[in-house]
N, C-alpha and C positions, 0 to 999 in steps of 0.2 A: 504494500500500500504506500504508496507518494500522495503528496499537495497535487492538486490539478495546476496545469499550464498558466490559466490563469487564477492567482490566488492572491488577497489581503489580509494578512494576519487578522487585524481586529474585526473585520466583517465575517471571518470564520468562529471566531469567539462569540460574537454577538449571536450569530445563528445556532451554536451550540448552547447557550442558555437561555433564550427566548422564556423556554415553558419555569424557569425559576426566575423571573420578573423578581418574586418575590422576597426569593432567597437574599444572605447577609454576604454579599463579596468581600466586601472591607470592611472593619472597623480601627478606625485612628482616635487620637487624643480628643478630635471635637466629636465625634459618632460615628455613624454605619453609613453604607452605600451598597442598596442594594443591585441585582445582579440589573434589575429596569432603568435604576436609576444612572450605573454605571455606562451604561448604554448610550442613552439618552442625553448624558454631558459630555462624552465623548465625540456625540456626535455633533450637538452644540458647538463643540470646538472645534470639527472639524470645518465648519463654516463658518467661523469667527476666524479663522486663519484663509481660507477662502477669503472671506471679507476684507479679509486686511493685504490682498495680494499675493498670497504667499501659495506657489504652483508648486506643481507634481516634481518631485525628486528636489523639491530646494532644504536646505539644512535648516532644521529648527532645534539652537540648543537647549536643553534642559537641566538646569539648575534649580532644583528643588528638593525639598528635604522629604524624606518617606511619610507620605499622609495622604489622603481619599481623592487629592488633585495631581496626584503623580501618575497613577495608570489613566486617569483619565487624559492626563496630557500626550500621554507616550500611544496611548490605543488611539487617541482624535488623531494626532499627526499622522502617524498610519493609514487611518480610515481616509484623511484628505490621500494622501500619494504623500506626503510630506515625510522628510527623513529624521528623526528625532536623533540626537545628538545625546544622549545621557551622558553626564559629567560630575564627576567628584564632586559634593559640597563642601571638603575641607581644603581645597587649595588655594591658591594665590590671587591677587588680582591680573600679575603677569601670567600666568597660568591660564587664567579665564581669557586675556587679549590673546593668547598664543591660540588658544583653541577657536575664538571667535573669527579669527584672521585665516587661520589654518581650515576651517569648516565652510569657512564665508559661510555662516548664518545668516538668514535671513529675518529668523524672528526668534524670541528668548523667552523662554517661559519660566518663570523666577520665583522662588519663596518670598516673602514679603521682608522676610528675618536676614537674607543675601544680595537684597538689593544695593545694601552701603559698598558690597564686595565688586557683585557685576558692576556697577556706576565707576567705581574707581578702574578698574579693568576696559570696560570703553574708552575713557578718557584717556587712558595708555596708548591704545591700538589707534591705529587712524579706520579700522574696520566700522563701517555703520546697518545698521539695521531696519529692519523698514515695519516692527511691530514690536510691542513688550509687554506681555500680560505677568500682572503683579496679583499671587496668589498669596491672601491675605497680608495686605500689606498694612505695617506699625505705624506709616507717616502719609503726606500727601506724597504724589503720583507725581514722578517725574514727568515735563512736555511729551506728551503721546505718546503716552502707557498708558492702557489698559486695567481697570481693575479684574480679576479672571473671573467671578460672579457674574458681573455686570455685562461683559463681554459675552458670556454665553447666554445669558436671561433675551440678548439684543437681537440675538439670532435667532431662526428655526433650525433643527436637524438637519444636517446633510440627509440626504433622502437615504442615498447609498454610498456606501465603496467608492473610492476610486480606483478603476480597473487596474491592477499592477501584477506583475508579472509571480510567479514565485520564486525566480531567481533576478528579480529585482531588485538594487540597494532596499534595505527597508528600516535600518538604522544604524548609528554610530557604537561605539565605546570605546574610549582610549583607555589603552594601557596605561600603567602604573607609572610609568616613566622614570624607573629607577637607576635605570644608567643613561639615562637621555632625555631628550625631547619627547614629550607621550606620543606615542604611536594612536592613528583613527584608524579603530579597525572595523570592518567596511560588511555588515550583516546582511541575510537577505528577508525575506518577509517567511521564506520555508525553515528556513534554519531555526525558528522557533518553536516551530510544528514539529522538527525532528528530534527535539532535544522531549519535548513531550512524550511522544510517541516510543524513543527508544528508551529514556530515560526516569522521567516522572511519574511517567504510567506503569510499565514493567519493573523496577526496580524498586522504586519507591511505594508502590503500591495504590498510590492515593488516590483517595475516592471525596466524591460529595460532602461522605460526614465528617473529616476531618478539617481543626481547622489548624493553620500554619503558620508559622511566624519565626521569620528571618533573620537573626543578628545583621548579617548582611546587607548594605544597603540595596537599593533596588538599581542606581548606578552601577554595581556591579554584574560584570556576566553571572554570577551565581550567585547574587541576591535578586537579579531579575527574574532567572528561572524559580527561583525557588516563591518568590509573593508575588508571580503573575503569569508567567509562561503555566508551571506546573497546577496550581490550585484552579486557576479560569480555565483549565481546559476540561478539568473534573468536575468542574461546578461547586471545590469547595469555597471554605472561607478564610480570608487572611488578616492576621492582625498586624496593624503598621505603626512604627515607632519614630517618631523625628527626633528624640535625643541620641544622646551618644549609647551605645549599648554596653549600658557598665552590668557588675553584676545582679546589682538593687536593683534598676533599671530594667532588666529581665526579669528576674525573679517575682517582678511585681504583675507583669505579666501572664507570665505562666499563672499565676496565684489566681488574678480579673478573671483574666480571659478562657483558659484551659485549652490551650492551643495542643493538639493531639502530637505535632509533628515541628521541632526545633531544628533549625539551621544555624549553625557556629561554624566556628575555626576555632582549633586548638589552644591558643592563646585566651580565648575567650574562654573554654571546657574547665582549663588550669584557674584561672580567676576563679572562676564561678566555685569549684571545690576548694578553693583556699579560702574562703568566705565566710563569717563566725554563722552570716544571715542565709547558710543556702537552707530551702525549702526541703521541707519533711514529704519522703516521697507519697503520703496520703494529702498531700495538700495538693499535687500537681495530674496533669490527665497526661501525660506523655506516653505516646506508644515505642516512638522510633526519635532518634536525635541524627543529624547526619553532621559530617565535619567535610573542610575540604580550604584550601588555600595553602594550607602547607599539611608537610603528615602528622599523622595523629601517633603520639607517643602511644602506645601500648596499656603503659602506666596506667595514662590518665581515662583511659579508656574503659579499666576494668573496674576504676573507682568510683567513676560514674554509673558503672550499669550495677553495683552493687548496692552504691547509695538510693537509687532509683528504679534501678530491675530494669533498665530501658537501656538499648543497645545504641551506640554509635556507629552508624556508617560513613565509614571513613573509604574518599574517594578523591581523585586527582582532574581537573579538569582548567581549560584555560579561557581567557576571552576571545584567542585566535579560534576557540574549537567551540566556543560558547557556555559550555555546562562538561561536566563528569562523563572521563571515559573509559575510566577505571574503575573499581566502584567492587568494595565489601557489597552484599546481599544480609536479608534480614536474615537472619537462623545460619546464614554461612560467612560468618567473620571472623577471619583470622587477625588476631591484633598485632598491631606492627607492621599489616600488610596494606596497601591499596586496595587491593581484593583483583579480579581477574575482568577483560574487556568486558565492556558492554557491550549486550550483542548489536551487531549493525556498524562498528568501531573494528577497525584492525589497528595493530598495533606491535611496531618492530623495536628492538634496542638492538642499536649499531655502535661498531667499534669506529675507531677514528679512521679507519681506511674504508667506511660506508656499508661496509659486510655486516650481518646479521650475528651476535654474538652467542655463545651457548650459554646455558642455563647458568647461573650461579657467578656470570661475571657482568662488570659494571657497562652498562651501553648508553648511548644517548637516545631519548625516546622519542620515536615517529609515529605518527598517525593517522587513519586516514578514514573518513566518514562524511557523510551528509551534512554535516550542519559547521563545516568548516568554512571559516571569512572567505572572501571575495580578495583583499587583498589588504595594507595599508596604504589608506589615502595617499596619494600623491610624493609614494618612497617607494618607489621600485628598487634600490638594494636592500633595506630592511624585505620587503615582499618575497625578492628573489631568496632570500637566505631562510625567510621562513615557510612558504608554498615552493614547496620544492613536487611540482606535477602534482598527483591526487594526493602526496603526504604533507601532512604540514608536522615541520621540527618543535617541539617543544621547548626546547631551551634546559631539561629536564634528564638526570640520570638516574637509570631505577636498575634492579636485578631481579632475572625472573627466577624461581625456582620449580624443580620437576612439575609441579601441578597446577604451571602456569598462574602463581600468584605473585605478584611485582609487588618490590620495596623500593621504597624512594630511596637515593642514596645524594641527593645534594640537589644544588642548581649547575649546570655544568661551567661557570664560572666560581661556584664557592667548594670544588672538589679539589681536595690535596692528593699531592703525590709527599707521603712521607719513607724514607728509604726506599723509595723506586715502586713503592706500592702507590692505589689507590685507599682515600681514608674518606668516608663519609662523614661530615660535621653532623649532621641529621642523628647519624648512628651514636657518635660517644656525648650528643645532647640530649638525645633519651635517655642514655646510662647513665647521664648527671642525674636527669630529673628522674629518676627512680631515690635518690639519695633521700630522706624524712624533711632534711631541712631548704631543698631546693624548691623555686618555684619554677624558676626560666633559666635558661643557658644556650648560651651562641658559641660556634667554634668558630676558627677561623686560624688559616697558615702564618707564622712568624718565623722568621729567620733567626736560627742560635747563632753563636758565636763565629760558627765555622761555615756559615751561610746558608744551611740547611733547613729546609723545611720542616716546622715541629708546629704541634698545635697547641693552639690556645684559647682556653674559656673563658669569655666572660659569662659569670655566674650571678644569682638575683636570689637573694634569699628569703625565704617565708617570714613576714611580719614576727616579730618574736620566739625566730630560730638562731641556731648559731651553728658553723662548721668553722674547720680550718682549712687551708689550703693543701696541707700535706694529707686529711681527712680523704678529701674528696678525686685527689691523684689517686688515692690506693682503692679508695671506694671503685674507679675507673678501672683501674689495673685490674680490678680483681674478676673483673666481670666481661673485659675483650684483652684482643688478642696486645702483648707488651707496646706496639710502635702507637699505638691507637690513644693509651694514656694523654691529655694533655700536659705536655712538659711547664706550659705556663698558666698560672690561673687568678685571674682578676676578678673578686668581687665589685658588683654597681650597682646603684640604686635602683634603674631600668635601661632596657635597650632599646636603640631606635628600630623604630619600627614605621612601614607605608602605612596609609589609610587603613588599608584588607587586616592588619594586623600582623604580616609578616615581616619576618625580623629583616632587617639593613645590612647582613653583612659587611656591605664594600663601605660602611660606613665606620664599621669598627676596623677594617683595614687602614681606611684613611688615616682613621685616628692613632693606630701604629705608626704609620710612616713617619707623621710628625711629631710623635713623642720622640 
């Protein structure tokens, strides 16, 4: 089964929940949006941007924080032909001119609470826009902005769709940008139907009655999937959150709402159990918890499903590839592992001479599937390096063993070679964080004395713990193979970290160099 030739993402969702008018799609800080009403602003919107000029395949960016006008922004643009542009809400103002310049936006759809941010980031760029809908905005309305209420009250529904292809652009998302300039990577309108179809639906299991909620923002590829691609395509419910996702801040959540199905990252898993306030597992409805942006320590995996009874599915997936292509299964999760392809997804680990590597040793990960980008906007050697023909490079080094189950073993810039081997920081960062008094730990290569490469942890210890450093060397030692130990080891307050919550490597590198 494929999208037909001609296909609109949101006009496909629309007509799959027609007969739940009634049903609870969203609920946010100010209330609910049911599945009629979800519809019906959507499509409001898509003729309030109509209205305002704005044609089939023009960039519309979206800056907005998770709340009941995000999907409706992201499904209106769609439904016009328009290409929604999802963007980080904790970046720069130069950040926001680079992307507005870089997308040539057309129009900007804005939290009321980010307008001081986007306003300064115009003023920067000399890029200009030709509409600016302000969603709930604190002050008056900058010259020719839109309030996003009023703007759709002004309008009637677009009747229908606009005819779009399913290998049409159908939206934006830039990468993290962590060694560069962010990459726009280039989606099409099926590639959201495919991550449902192989992955939301089959894997995940989810149906109508559950409802879900994403630490993830919805700007990311796998917080999109997870509080709109997967739940609207089941007809269930999503809960959405515009603060920061601390552990309170969840916890409060889970507590309100009883969302059946949590989306994290590992960083977030470790907070939440080091927490004096985590919830008593009769207070919470969790059936299934899923992790994904970096790997899921073992540890913390088993801590959780013991405090809770509720399993983590822990899976690897990217913004080039959209959602999880790797992926533990509910009742089949091996901890420590990625778990084994999704089906519909192939997936090679290559040695540095491009060949296919045997079991058991470290390869760089390719992949190849339906719902892989189109390409990055306007960089054809990023493109080239990462669509390499029907595979796209990961950027990522795993190892398979006999029964075809993959471990992450780095980023294939943060893998050491120590005495001529390969060493995974992933691997003796878990075997930190097994230690009582660990919370977080980063590795990363230092040069000793004699120029050689040896590792080094920085370590983050639990709110009123304590170790020493020759502790947690032997704690290391005792548990891999001797070259593996870190030879050097720095406790810190916390590590830097992107947006998604993964840790900065090249930034604790940096911070080597110039010590």
């Amino acid at each position: 089964m494929t999208p037909p030739p001609r296909f609109n993402f949101a006009g496909h969702l629309f007509d799959l929940n027609r007969e739940r008018a009634a049903r609870t799609a969203y609920i946010d800080d100010r209330g609910t949006l049911s599945y009629g009403q979800l519809e019906e602003r959507s499509r409001r919107l898509a003729a309030a941007l109509q209205a305002a000029g704005i044609r089939r395949e023009e960039r519309v960016l979206l800056l907005m924080l998770d709340g009941n006008d995000w999907p409706v922004s992201f499904l209106g643009s769609l439904y016009a032909g328009a290409v929604p542009v999802a963007v980080n809400t904790l970046l720069t103002p130069d950040d926001y001119a680079y992307m507005l310049d870089h997308s040539r936006a057309q129009a900007v759809l804005v939290s009321g609470a980010l307008l001081p941010t986007l306003q300064e980031a115009m003023s920067r760029g000399g890029h200009e826009v030709r509409a600016l809908f302000v969603s709930q905005p604190a002050g008056a309305l900058p010259e020719g902005a839109q309030e996003f209420d009023a703007a759709l009250a002004a309008v009637e529904p677009l009747a229908a769709p606009v005819t779009t292809a399913s290998d049409d652009p159908g939206f934006w998302l830039y990468s993290s940008g962590s060694t560069g300039k962010p990459k726009g990577t280039v989606h099409t309108h099926a590639n959201l139907w495919w991550t449902a179809e192989l992955y939301g639906k089959p894997v995940l299991g989810l149906t109508e009655d559950d409802v879900c909620f994403s630490a993830a923002k919805m700007y990311f590829a796998y917080g999109l999937g997870n509080a709109l691609t997967f739940p609207l395509s089941v007809g269930a419910t999503v809960v959405l959150m515009a603060e920061r996702p601390t552990p309170d801040a969840t916890f409060r959540r889970w507590v309100e709402h009883k969302p059946t199905v949590f989306f994290g990252a590992p960083t977030g898993f470790a907070g939440m159990l080091a927490s004096p306030r985590l919830p008593a597992r009769e207070a919470v409805a969790l059936r299934m918890c899923s992790s994904a942006g970096e790997a899921l320590p073992g540890e913390i995996a088993q801590r959780f499903k013991q405090h809770f009874g509720c399993e983590i599915i822990d899976g690897i997936g990217s913004t080039e590839m959209l959602h999880i292509f790797i992926s533990n299964r509910p009742g089949d999760v091996r901890y420590g592992t990625t778990g084994r392809p999704v089906e519909g997804y192939e997936v090679e680990l290559r040695g540095e001479d491009g060949r296919p590597v045997p079991d058991g040793e470290v390869g760089d990960l390719y992949i190849r599937g339906p719902s892989s980008a189109l390409m990055y906007w306007a960089n054809r050697e990023k493109s080239r390096e990462t669509f390499q023909g029907g595979w796209t490079k990961s950027g990522d080094k795993y190892t398979r063993d006999a029964d075809g189950y993959f471990t992450y073993a780095g980023r294939s810039d943060d893998m050491l070679k120590v005495s001529g081997i390969y060493v995974s920081p992933f691997e003796v960062e878990a075997t930190l964080m097994q230690h009582p008094a660990v919370l977080e730990a980063a590795v990363i290569g230092k040069e000793d004395a004699d120029g050689l490469t040896k590792t080094k942890a920085f370590v983050v210890l639990k709110d009123g713990s304590a170790a020493t450093e020759d502790e947690l060397k032997a704690f290391v030692k005792e548990r891999l193979a001797p070259y593996k130990y870190p030879r050097f080891l720095e406790f810190v307050g916390e590590l830097p970290k992107t947006a998604t919550g993964k840790i900065q490597r090249f930034r604790l590198r940096e911070k080597e160099k110039q010590a």
